[in-house]
C-alpha positions in Angstrom: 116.6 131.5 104.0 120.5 131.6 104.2 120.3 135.2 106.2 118.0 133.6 108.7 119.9 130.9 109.2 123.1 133.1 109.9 121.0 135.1 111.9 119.1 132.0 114.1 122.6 130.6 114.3 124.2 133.9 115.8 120.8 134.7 118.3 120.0 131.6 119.1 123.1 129.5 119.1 125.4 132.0 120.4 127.8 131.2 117.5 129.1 135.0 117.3 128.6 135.9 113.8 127.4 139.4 114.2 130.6 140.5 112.8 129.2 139.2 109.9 126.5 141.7 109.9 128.1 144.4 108.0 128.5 142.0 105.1 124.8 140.4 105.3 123.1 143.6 105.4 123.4 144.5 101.8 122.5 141.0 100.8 119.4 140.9 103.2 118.0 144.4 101.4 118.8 143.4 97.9 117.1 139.9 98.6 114.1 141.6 99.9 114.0 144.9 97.2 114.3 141.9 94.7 111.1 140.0 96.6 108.9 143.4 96.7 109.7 143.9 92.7 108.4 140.4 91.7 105.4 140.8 94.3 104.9 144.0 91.8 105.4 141.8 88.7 103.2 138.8 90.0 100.3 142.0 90.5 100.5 143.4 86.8 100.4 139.8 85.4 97.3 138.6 88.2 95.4 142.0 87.3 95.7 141.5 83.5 94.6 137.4 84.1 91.8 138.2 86.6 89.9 141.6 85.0 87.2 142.9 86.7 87.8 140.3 89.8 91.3 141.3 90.5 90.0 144.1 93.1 88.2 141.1 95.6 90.7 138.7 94.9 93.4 141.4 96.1 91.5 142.9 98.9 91.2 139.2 100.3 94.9 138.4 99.6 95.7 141.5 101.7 93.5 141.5 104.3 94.7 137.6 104.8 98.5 138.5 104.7 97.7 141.3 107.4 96.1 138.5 109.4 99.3 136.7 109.1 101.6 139.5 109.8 99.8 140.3 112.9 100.2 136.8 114.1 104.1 137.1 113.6 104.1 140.3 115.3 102.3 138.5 118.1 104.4 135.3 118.5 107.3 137.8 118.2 106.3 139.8 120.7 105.6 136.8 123.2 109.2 136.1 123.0 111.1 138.9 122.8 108.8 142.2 123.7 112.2 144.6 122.7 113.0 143.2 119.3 109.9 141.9 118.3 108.2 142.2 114.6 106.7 145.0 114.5 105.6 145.6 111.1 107.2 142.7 109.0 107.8 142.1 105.3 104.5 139.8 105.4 102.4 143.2 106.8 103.9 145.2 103.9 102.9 143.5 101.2 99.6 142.5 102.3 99.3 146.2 102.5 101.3 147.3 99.0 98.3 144.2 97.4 95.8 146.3 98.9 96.9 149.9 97.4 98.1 148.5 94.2 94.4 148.4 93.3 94.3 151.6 92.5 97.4 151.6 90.0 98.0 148.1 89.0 96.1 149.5 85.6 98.2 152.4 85.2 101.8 151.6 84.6 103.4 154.9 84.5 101.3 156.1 87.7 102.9 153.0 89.5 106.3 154.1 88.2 105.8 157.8 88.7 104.3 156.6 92.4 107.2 154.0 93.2 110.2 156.3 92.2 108.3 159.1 94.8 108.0 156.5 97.5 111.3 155.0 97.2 112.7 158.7 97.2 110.7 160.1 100.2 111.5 156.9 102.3 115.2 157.1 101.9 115.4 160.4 102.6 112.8 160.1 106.3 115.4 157.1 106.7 118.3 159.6 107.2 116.8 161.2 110.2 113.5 158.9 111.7 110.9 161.2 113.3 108.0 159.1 113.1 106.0 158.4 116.5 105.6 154.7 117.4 101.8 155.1 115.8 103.3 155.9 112.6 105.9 153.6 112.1 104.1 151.5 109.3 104.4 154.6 107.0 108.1 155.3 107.2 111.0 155.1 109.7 110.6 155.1 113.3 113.4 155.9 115.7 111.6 154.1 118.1 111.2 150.9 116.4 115.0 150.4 114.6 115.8 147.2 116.7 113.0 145.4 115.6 113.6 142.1 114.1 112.0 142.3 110.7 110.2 146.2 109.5 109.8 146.8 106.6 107.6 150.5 106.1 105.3 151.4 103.2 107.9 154.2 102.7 110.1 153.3 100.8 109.6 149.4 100.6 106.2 149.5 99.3 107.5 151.8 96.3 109.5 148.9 95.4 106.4 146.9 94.4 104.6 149.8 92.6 108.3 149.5 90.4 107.5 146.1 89.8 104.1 146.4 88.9 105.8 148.7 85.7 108.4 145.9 84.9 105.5 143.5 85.1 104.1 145.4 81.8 107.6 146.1 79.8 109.2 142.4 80.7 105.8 140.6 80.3 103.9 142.9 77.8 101.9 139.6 76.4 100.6 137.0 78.8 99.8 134.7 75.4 103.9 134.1 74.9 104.8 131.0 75.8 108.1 130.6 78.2 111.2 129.5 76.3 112.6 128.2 79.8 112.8 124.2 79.2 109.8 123.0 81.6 111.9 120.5 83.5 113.7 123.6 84.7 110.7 125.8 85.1 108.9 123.3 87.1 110.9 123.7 90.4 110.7 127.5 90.2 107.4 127.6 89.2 106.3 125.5 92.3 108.2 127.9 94.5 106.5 130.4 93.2 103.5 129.4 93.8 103.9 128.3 97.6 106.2 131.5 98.4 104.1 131.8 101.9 103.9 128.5 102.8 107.8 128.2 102.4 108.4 131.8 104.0 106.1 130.2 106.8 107.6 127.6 107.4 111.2 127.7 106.9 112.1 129.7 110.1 110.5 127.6 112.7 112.3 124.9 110.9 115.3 126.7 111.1 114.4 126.7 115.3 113.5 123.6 115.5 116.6 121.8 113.7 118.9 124.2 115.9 117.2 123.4 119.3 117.7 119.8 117.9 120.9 120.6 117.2 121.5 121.4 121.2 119.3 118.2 122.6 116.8 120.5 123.9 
């Protein structure tokens, strides 16, 4: 929320902080490699509560994040056709809930999977090469300005990662939290309305700095 409002502030408002850019980057992909892991995490623990219903209740949470990320991509592209979303973070990990069906049982097969993703996407990164149609996979030269991408390769191998922490740092979902509630409570609420807040908080964002300038 802080790197969008720098951002809205320095698009929208014209307050020149792209200088600031070469510091924000780092913090933008560690915030998001730090989101993907505990979408990872939040899949071990769902799969081990859920059982044999975990594959529906996926397939639905993916195929409904899609939906969303194609409506950002859409809105996006309405407003600004050269820097528009083209595959955001929302797309990627309704599509990482998807394929994690197929390893959210198997630990060391996410691990082993994750490590070769994370690899193989850093290294197309040096050099794009991917068409246009292909960008969702890995790096496209031709998409690099967009606003928000986020490719399977290597993002997604971030949240087969997490599905292995999910197991060592949560081996027992019978362990109660240590955490004092009244401190949990607040986090725990986040956590539960991530998309709602991710939603939400950028057209806020808009709308306080078009209030900001009367209009």
């Amino acid at each position: 929320m802080i790197f969008h409002t720098l951002f809205d502030l320095s698009e929208f408002k014209g307050l020149g902080l792209g200088s600031l850019s070469a510091y924000w980057q780092p913090v933008r992909v560690l915030g998001a490699a730090t989101f993907l892991a505990i979408v990872g995490i939040s899949l071990s623990i769902s799969y081990r509560r859920r059982g044999v219903d975990f594959p529906k209740h996926a397939l639905v949470r993916g195929l409904g994040l899609l939906g969303l990320g194609l409506l950002v991509t859409a809105a996006t592209y309405y407003y600004s056709p050269r820097n528009y979303v083209s595959f955001g973070i929302l797309s990627l990990i309704g599509a990482s809930i998807i394929f994690s069906i197929f390893v959210v049982a198997r630990p060391i097969l996410s691990l082993v999977l994750g490590s070769i993703f994370l690899v193989e996407g850093m290294l197309l990164s040096i050099a794009p090469m991917l068409p246009t149609m292909l960008g969702w996979i890995g790096p496209s030269p031709f998409m690099q300005d967009a606003y928000d991408y986020y490719t399977l390769l290597p993002w997604m191998g971030l949240v087969f990662i997490g599905i292995y922490l999910g197991y060592r740092i949560h081996p027992s979902l019978d362990k109660p939290s240590t955490i004092a509630p009244r401190i949990m409570a607040p986090i725990t609420w986040c956590g539960r309305h991530t998309l709602i807040i991710y939603m939400l908080h950028q057209p806020i964002i808009l709308f306080l700095i078009r209030l900001s300038q009367g209009f």
